[in-house]
Structure formats: structure tokens, C-alpha cells
C-alpha positions in Angstrom: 1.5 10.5 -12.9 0.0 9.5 -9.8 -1.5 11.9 -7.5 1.1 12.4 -4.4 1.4 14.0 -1.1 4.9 15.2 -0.4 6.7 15.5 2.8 9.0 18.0 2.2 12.9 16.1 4.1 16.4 17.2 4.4 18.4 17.7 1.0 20.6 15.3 -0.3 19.1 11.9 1.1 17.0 9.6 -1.0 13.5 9.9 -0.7 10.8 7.8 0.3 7.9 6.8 -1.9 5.4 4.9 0.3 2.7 2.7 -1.5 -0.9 2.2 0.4 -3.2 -0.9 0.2 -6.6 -2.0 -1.2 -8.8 0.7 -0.7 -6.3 3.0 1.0 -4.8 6.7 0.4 -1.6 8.4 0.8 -3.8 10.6 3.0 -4.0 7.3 5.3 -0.2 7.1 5.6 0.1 11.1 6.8 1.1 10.9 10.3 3.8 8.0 9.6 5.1 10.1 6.6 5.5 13.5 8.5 7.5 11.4 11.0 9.4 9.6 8.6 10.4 13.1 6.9 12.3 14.5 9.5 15.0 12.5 8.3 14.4 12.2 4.1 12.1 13.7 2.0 8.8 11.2 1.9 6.6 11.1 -0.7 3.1 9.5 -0.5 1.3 8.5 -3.5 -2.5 7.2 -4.6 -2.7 4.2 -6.4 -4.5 4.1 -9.6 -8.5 3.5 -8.7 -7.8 5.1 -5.4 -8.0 9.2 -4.1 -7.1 11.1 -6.5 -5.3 9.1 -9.0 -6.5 7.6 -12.7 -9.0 5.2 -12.9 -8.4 3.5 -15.3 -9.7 -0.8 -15.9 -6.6 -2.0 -15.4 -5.4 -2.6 -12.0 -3.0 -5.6 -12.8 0.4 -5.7 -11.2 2.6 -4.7 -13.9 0.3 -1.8 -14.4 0.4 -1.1 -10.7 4.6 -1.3 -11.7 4.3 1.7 -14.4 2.6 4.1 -12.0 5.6 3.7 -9.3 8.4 3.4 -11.8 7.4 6.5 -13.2 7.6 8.2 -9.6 10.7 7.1 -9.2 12.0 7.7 -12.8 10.7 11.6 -11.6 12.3 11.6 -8.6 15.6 9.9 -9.9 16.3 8.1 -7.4 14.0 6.5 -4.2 13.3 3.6 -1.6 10.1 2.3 -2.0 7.6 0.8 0.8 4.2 -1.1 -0.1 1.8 -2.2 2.2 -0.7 -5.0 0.9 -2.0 -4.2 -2.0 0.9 -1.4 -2.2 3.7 -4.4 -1.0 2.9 -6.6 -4.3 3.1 -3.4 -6.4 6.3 -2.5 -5.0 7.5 -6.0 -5.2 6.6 -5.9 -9.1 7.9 -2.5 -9.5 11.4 -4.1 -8.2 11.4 -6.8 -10.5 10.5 -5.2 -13.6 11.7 -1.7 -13.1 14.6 -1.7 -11.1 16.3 1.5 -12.0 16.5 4.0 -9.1 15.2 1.8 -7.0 17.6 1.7 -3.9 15.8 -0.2 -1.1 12.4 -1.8 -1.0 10.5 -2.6 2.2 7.2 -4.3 1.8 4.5 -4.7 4.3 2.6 -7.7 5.4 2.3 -9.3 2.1 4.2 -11.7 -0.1 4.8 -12.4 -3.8 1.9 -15.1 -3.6 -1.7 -16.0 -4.4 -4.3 -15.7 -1.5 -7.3 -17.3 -1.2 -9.7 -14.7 0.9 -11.9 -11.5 -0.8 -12.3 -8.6 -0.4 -15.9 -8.2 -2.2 -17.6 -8.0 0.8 -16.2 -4.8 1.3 -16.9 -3.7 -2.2 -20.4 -4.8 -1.5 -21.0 -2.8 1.5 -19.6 0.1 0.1 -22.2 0.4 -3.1 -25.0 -0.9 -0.7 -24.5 2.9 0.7 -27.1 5.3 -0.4 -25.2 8.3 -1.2 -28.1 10.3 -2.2 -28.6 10.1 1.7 -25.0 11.1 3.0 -24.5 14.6 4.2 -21.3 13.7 6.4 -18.8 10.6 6.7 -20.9 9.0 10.0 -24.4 8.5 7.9 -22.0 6.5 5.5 -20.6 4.9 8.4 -24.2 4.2 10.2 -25.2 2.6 6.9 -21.3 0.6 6.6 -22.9 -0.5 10.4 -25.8 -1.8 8.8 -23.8 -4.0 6.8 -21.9 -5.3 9.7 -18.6 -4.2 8.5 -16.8 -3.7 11.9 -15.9 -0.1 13.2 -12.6 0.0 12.3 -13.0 -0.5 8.6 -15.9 1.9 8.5 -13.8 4.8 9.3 -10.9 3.7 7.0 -13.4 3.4 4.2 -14.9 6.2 5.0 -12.2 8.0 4.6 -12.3 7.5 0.7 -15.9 9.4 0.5 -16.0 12.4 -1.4 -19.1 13.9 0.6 -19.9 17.1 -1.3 -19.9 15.4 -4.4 -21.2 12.0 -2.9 -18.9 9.5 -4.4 -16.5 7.3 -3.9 -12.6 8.2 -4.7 -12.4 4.7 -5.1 -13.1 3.0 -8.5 -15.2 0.1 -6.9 -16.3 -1.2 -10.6 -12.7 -1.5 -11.3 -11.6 -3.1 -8.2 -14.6 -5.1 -8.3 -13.7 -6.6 -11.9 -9.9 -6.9 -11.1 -10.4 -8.8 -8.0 -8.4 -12.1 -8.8 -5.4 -10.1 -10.2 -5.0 -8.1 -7.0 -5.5 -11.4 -4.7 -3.2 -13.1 -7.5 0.7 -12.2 -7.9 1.9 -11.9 -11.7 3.7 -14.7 -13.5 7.2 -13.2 -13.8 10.8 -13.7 -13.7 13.6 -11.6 -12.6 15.2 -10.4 -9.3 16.3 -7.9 -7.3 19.5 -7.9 -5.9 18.8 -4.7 -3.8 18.5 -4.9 -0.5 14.8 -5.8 0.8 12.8 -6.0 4.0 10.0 -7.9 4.9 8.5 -6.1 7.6 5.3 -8.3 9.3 2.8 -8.1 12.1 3.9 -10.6 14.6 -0.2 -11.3 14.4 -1.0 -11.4 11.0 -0.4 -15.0 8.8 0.2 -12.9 5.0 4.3 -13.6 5.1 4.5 -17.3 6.6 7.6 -19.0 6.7 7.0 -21.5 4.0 6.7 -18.7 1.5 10.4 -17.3 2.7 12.0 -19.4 -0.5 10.1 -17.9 -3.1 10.4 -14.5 -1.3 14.1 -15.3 -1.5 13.9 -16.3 -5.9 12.3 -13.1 -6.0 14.7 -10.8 -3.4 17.8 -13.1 -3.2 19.0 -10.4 0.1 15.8 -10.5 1.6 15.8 -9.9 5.4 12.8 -10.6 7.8 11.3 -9.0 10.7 7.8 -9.2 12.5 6.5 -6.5 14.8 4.8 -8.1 17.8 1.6 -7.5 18.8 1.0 -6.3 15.7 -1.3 -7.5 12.8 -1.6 -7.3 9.1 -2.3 -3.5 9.6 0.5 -3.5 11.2 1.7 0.5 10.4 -1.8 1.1 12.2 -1.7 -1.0 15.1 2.2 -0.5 16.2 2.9 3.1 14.4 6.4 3.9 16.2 7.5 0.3 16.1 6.7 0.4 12.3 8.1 4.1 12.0 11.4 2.9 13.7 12.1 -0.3 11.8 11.6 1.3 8.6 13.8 4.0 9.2 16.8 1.8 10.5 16.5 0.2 7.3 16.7 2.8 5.7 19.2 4.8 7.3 21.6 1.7 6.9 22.2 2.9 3.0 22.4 6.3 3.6 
């Protein structure tokens, strides 16, 4: 089972299960979920090869898929939100393991092959001397060094164990299984359940010529874009974010 942070909600309202991006946490998505959980319980989880979940060399899709829909199996019932990395996971999940999966909202990504990296980041991340880190700002001095820009270097700094000097992220593994996370699966299937695609006004990860696969895929797909907002879009426009989810949501209560 994947590690999870829970956010303890009212009784009798289906929970939340919130699904992070490359590199992420469900420590990341704290604020948003103690927010969310004034109305349903929310429960935030780390991926495989990420906090303090498995690591484990597989980080395909479908086995992205397992992790959630044994969550939800747990949990019985639960809408599901993925961000990124998290989104295509969630997307997968929905296809392949639909039971007591409600509503699905995923988060600046579509079911589609991109062409960027991300190794750079994997790169400047094992070009930090560990051995030399006694708090988060030497890692981030050295993240500097690599010119990865100040915002990043506190997110990924965020995944530093310092007393034990590591990484809670399994960079080998993410390193290897690179092309699967930029890929999306080769499946079929749909989910008939309702489904939001919720983008950053900014951001070019859900453009409009990919709306009719999105719809082969989520045949009651809706769409909405949060302006001023980018591909981090939970980050850059938190209470927009926090209120769009939530009147999705509250529509199937």
C-alpha cells in the first residue's frame, strides 16, 4: 500500500484521493488537502519512487494504476485527482480499474505522448554532494549551481531526507523509466464517469487538438482552465484550484 497522509472530513461523503506529480509528495499537496477536508475526508498519497512509498523499477502506468486502485479498493469507494505525472496515473487507474471510482479530475496533463524531459532535473539532483548537506539550503545553493531556477529548488528540496542524506526519491528508477512516464500506455477502454480536466489557462499540456482523444478515453469529459495559471497550476492559483475542484465534486454528492 502506498504511503498516505489523511485529512481526516465529515462522515458519510466520499473521499478524496489526490495523486501528486513527477518528483512530488503528498506532503506538497498539504495546505490544498486540509482545505479540501473541511467538506470530505481527503486522502493524500506518495507515488511509488517518491516519499515514503515502494521503490520498486517499475514506474509504468499500469503499475502506477495498481498502487491507486488498491487505495480505493481500501477505501471502498473515492474521487480521484492527478496532477502530471499523478493525472496520467489517475487517467490509467480509471480505465483499467474503474470500480469505486466515482469522479476523476486530472490536472494539467492529457492521455498523450510529450516530447520534453525531465533528466535535467534528475541530473542536477545526483550532481548534489550529499556528504556536504547539513540542511535543505546547502542542497539548494548546490541545485543553484546547476542553474535549476528557485522555485524548483525548494520543491525538490523538499524530497531530501537530511539526517540520512538521501533522496526520498528513487532517481535511478525515474531515471530508467523516463520514456514511460513522458509516454501514455497503449490501452483501450473508457470511463463513463464523470471527469474534469482542470488546466492552467498558461500552460500548453491539455491543447485543444487533444480534446478527441481525451473524449475516446472520458466520453463525459468536461473542460476548464484557470487563468493566470500555469502547468503548476494548484501552486500558482491555490483557491481557484481548491474551488473548482470542490464544485465538481460537490456536484455528486
Amino acid at each position: 500500500m502506498l504511503n498516505m497522509i489523511r485529512h481526516d472530513g465529515p462522515d458519510n461523503v466520499t473521499p478524496l484521493v489526490i495523486a501528486h506529480g513527477l518528483f512530488g509528495s503528498a506532503r506538497n499537496w498539504g495546505v490544498i488537502a486540509k482545505r479540501l477536508s473541511k467538506v470530505r475526508p481527503v486522502i493524500a498519497v506518495d507515488m511509488r519512487n517518491h516519499g515514503q512509498s515502494l521503490h520498486d523499477p517499475d514506474h509504468s502506468y499500469p503499475a502506477l494504476a495498481e498502487d491507486l486502485a488498491e487505495v480505493i479498493a481500501d477505501l471502498g469507494e473515492a474521487d480521484l485527482l492527478g496532477h502530471s505525472m499523478g493525472g496520467k496515473a489517475a487517467m490509467v487507474t480509471a480505465l483499467l480499474h474503474p470500480q469505486g471510482l466515482r469522479r476523476l479530475i486530472v490536472a494539467d496533463i492529457a492521455p498523450v505522448a510529450y516530447g520534453h524531459t525531465q533528466m535535467q532535473f534528475i541530473d542536477a539532483m545526483e550532481a548534489v554532494d550529499l556528504s556536504q548537506v547539513s540542511r535543505r539550503s546547502d542542497a539548494e545553493t548546490m541545485l543553484e549551481d546547476q542553474r535549476v531556477e528557485p522555485a524548483l529548488r525548494s520543491f525538490f528540496t523538499q524530497s531530501l531526507d537530511v539526517p540520512n542524506k538521501a533522496w526520498r526519491l528513487n532517481l535511478a528508477a525515474l531515471r530508467d523509466q523516463m520514456p514511460h512516464i513522458l509516454s501514455f500506455p497503449e490501452i483501450e477502454g473508457q470511463f463513463e464517469g464523470p471527469t474534469l480536466f482542470l488546466s492552467g489557462a498558461n500552460s500548453d499540456y491539455v491543447s485543444r487538438e487533444y480534446r478527441d482523444r481525451i473524449k475516446a478515453f472520458f466520453p463525459e469529459a468536461v473542460f476548464a482552465k484557470i487563468p493566470g495559471a500555469g502547468h503548476w497550476l494548484h501552486a500558482d492559483k491555490p483557491r481557484e484550484f481548491e474551488a473548482a475542484v470542490a464544485a465538481f465534486l460537490a456536484a455528486g454528492d
